[in-house]
C-alpha positions in Angstrom: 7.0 6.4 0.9 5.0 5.0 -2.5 3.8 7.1 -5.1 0.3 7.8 -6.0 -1.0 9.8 -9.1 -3.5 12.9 -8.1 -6.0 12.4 -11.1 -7.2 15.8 -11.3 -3.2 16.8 -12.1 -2.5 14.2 -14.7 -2.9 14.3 -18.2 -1.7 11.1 -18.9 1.6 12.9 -20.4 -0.7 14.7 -23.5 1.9 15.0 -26.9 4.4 12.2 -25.7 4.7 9.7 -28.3 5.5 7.0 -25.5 2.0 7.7 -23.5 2.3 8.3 -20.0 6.2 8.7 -19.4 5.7 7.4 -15.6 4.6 4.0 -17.2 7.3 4.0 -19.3 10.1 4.9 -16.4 8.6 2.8 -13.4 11.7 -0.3 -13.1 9.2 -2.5 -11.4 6.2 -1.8 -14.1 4.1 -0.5 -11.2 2.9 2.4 -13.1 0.0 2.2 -15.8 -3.0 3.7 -17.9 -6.0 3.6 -16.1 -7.9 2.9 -19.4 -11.1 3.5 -17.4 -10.2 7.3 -16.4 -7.3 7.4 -19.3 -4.9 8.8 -16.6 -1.8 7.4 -14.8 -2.0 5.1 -11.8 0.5 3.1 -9.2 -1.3 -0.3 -9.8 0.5 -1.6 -6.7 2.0 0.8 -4.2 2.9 -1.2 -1.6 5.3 -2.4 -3.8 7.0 0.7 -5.0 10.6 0.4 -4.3 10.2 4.5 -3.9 13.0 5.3 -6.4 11.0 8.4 -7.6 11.8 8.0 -11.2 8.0 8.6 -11.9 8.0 12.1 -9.5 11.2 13.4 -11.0 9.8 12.5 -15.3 5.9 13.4 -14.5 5.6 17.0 -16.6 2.5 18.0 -14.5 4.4 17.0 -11.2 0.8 14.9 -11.0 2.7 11.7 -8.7 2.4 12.6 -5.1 4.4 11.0 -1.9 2.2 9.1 0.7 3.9 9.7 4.0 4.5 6.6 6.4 2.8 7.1 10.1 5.9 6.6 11.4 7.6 9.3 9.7 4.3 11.8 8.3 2.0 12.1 11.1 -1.5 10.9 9.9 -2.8 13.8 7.9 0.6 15.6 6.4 1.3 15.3 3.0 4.8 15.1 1.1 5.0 16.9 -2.3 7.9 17.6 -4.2 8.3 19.9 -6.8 10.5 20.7 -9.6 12.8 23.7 -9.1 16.1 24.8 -11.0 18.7 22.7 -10.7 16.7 19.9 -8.6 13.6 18.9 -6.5 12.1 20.5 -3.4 10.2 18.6 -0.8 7.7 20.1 1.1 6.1 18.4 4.3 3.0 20.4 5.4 2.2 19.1 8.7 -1.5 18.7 10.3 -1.0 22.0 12.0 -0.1 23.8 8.9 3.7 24.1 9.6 5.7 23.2 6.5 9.3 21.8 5.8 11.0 22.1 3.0 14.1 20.2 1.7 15.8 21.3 -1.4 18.0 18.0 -3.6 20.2 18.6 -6.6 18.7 16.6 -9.6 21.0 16.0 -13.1 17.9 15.7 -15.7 18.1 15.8 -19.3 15.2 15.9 -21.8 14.0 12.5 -22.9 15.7 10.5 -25.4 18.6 12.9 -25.5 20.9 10.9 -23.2 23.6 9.1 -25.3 24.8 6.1 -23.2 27.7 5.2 -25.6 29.2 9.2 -25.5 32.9 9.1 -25.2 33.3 5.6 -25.7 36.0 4.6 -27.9 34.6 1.0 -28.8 32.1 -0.1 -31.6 29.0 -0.8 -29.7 27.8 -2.6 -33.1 31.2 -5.0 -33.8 32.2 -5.2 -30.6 29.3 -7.3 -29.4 30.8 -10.5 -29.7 33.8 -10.0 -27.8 34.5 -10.1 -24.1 35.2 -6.5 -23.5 32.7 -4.3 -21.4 30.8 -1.1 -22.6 32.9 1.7 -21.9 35.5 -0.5 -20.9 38.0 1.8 -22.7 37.0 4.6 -21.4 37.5 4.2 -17.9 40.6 2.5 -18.0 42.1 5.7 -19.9 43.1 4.0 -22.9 42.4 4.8 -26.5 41.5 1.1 -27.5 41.8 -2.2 -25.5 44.5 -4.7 -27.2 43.3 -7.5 -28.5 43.1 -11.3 -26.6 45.6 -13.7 -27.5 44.7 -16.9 -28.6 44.3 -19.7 -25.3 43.8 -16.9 -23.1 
């Protein structure tokens, strides 16, 4: 189900450094400024691989769901919304029943993830050798031992 930005809801992520943070998260670059209407907008929707990165980052929970026939009868809409802890998805259906579906959600504030935390290796001096990122870390070892010449 591809994303779509409600215009009226978006404020093309006011006070964020970065613009609007859906551009900045969408992995297929999907997501842009509208410099017309200075708002967010799914350029392409067909081709959203509906990974939701956009729906779970959007501040104004502006990015809405557009239901497939098959699945949301012609005229329901899909919304989620952010709730403690999570999302919550509610399908309002033609007749006015609703669903709702409640999803845990790990999100942290942006820019404060540390990809590197608990990793025992120099992510600076380490970059020419063959190890891995974190390589260390999941093996359980405190540092990998060095390669032997002709190995």
């Amino acid at each position: 189900m591809p994303t779509f930005v409600e215009p009226n809801a978006c404020n093309a992520c006011a006070g964020e450094h970065l613009g609007p943070l859906c551009v900045y998260i969408c992995p297929n670059d999907l997501m842009v400024l509208d410099p017309g209407m200075n708002k967010g907008a799914n350029q392409e929707p067909e081709m959203c691989s509906e990974c939701y990165a956009c729906v779970k980052l959007c501040p104004t929970e502006a990015i809405h769901i557009r239901g497939y026939a098959d699945f949301i009868p012609l005229g329901a809409s899909v919304q989620p919304k952010r709730v403690e802890g999570g999302f919550t998805w509610t399908v309002t259906f033609r007749d006015g029943r609703e669903l709702q579906f409640t999803y845990p959600s790990r999100s942290t504030p942006v820019g404060s993830s540390d990809p590197y935390k608990d990793f025992t290796e120099d992510r600076v001096n380490d970059l020419g050798g063959q190890g891995l990122a974190g390589e260390s870390k999941w093996l359980g070892v405190d540092k990998l031992p060095p390669l032997q010449a002709g190995n």
